[in-house]
C-alpha positions in Angstrom: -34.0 -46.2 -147.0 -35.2 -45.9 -143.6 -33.9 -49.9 -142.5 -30.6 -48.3 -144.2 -30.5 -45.8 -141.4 -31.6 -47.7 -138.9 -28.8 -50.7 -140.1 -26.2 -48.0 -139.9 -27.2 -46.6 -136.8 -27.5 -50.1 -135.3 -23.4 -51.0 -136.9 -22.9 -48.5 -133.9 -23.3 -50.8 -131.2 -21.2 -53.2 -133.1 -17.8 -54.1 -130.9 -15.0 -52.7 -131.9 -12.6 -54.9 -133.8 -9.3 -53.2 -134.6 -7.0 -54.5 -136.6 -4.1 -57.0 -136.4 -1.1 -54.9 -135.4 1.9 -57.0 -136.7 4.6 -55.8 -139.0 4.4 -57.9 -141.8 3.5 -57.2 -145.3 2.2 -59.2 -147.9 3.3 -58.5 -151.2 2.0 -59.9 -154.6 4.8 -63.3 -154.3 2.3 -64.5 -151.1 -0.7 -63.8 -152.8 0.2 -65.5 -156.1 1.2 -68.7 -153.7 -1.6 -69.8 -153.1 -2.4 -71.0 -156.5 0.2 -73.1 -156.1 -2.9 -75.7 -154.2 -4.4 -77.4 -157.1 -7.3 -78.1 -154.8 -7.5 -74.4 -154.7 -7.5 -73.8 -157.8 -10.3 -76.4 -158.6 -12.2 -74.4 -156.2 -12.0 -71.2 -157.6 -12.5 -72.6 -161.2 -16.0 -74.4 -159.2 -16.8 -70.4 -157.8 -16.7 -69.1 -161.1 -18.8 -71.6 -162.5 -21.2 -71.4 -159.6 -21.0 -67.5 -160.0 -22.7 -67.8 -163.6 -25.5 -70.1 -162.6 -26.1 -67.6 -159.5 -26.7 -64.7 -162.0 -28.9 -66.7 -164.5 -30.5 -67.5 -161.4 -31.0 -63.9 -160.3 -32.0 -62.7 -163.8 -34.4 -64.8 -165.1 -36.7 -66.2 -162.1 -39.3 -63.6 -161.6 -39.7 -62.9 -165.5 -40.0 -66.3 -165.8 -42.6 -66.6 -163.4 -44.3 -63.7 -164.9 -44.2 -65.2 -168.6 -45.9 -68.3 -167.0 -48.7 -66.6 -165.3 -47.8 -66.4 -161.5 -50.1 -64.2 -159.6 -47.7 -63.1 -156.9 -43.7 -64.0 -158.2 -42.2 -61.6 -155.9 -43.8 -63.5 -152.9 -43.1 -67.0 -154.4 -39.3 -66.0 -154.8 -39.2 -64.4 -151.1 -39.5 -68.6 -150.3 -35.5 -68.8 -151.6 -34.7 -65.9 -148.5 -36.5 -67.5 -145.6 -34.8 -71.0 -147.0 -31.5 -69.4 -146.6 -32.1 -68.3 -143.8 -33.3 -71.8 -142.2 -30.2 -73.4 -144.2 -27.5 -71.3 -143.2 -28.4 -72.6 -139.4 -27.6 -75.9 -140.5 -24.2 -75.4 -141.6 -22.7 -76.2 -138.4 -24.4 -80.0 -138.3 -23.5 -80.7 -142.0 -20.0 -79.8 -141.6 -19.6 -82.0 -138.8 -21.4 -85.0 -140.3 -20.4 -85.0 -143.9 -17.3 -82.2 -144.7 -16.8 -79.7 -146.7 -16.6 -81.4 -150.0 -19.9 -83.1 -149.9 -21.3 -80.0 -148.6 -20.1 -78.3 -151.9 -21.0 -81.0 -154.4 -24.5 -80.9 -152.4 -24.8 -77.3 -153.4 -24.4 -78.4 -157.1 -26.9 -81.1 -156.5 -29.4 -78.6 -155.3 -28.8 -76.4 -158.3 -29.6 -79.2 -160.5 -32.7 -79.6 -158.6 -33.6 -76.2 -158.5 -33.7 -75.4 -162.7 -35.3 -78.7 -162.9 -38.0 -78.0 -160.7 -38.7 -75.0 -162.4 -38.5 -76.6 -166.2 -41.3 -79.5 -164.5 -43.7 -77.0 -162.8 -46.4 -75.1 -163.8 -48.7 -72.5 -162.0 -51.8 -75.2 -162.7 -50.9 -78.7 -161.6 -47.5 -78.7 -160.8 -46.9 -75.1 -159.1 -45.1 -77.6 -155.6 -42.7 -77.9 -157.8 -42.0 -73.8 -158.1 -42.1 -73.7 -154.4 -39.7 -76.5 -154.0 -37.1 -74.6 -156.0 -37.5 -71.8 -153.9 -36.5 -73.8 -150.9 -34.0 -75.8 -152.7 -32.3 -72.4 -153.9 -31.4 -71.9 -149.8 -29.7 -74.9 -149.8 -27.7 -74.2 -153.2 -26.8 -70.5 -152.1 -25.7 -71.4 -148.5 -24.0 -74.7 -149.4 -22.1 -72.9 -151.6 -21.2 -69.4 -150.3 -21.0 -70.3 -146.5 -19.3 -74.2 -147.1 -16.8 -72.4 -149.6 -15.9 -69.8 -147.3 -14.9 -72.0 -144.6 -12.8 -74.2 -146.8 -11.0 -71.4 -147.8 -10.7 -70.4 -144.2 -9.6 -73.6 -143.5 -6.8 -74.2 -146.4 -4.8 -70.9 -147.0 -2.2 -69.0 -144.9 -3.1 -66.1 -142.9 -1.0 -63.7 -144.9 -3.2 -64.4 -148.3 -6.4 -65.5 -146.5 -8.0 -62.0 -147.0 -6.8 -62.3 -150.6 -8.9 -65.7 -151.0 -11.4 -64.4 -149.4 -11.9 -61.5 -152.3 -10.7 -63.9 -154.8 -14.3 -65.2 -153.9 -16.2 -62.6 -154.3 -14.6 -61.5 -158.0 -15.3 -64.9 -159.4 -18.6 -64.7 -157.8 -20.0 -61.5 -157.9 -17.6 -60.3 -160.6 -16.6 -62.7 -163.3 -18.8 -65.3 -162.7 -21.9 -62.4 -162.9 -20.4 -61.0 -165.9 -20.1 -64.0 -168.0 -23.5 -65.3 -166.2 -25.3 -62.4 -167.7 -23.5 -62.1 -171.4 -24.4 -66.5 -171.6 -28.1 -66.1 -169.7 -28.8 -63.3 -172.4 -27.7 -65.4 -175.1 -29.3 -68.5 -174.2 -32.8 -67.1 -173.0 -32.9 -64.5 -176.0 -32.4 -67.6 -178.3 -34.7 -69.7 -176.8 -37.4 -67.3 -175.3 -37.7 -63.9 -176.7 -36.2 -64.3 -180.1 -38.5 -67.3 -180.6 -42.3 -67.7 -182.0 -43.3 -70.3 -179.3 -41.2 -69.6 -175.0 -39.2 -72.3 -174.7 -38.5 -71.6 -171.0 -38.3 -75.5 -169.9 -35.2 -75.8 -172.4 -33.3 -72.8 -170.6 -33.8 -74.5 -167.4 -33.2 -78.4 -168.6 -29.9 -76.9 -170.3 -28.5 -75.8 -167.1 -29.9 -78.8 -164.8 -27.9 -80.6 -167.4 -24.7 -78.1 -166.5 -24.8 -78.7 -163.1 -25.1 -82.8 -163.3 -21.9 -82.3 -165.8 -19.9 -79.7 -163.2 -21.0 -82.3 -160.4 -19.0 -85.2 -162.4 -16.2 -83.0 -163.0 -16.1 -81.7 -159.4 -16.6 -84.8 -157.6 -14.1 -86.5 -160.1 -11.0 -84.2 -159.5 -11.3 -82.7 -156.5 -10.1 -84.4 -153.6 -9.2 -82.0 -150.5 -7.8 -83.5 -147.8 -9.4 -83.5 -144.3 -8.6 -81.9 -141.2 -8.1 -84.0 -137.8 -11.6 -82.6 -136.9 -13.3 -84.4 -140.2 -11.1 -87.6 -139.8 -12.2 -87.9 -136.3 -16.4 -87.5 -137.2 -16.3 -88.5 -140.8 -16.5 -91.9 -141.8 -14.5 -92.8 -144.9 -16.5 -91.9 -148.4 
């Protein structure tokens, strides 16, 4: 509560950004157009799936690392902040060196890391492998959220880029944590608490297995096409 204040009392100081005064309007025809980019709508079907492994992620990790005995899970999972906040810093470098899309299907390659690190490890021999998820969970969170918002940035109009924008965050935070939670609930009540013996290194193996089968999809049928700045930097794939 009290780093509440002090955020809001700091948002003071912020500079003042007005808005845009122009006289147009955008009506539900502009907003609808933009689904009219099959590369766009590739990508929002990608958010949305990224959105569900995001909650599983968010639900499950520290009773998982309970169930298996970690002394201190809170501290262990405080690894994934720091490592987004290292990643995000890199953003800049990738994006010049390798684009947008193999920023994105790196951010599905680092969730298939990340639930298979945590299906290997253990807190006796193998509890590297725990922290390694941690830090590959900043590269799977900032790949995604930060590289996705700049593509979207990058390929929509200015009338319905707002719209995009939010069109993010519902299949993120809203749909994708919706169905997230209702499959998560299903699959760990099936295979963990519903069960005589945990089987927490199936959940986990099941979705590393998701993520190598949305990476084939993804990398299969979506094909955006670069801007001058990538053609200049980026050698051919």
């Amino acid at each position: 509560a009290c780093f509440a204040f002090l955020q809001a009392a700091l948002s003071l100081r912020l500079p003042d950004c007005p808005p845009r005064q122009d006289h147009t309007r955008t009506s539900l025809s502009d907003g609808l157009k933009m689904l009219k980019s099959r590369n766009l709508i590739i990508f929002f079907a990608f958010t949305l799936c990224m959105g569900i492994m995001l909650k599983v992620s968010e639900a499950y990790t520290n009773p998982f690392f309970s169930d298996m005995g970690v002394t201190h899970a809170n501290a262990l999972i405080s690894i994934s902040r720091i490592s987004e906040a290292l990643f995000i810093l890199l953003i800049p470098f990738f994006l010049k060196k390798i684009g947008i899309r193999k920023i994105i299907l790196g951010a599905v390659v680092a969730w298939c890391i990340y639930y298979a690190a945590l299906g290997l490890g253990n807190p006796a021999g193998r509890m590297y492998l725990y922290v390694l998820s941690m830090i590959v969970y900043g590269i799977a969170f900032d790949f995604f959220n930060i590289a996705g918002s700049i593509y979207v940035e990058q390929n929509t109009d200015d009338s319905v880029r707002s719209t995009a924008q939010g069109m993010i965050s519902l299949l993120t935070n809203g749909a994708g944590s919706l169905i997230g939670a209702i499959s998560a609930q299903g699959l760990v009540n099936g295979l963990v608490y519903q069960n005589s013996s945990p089987r927490w290194q199936a959940v986990w193996f099941i979705l590393s297995g998701t993520s190598i089968l949305l990476f084939c999809i993804f990398a299969v049928i979506f094909r955006p096409e670069r801007t001058k700045t990538e053609k200049q930097r980026i050698p051919n794939d």
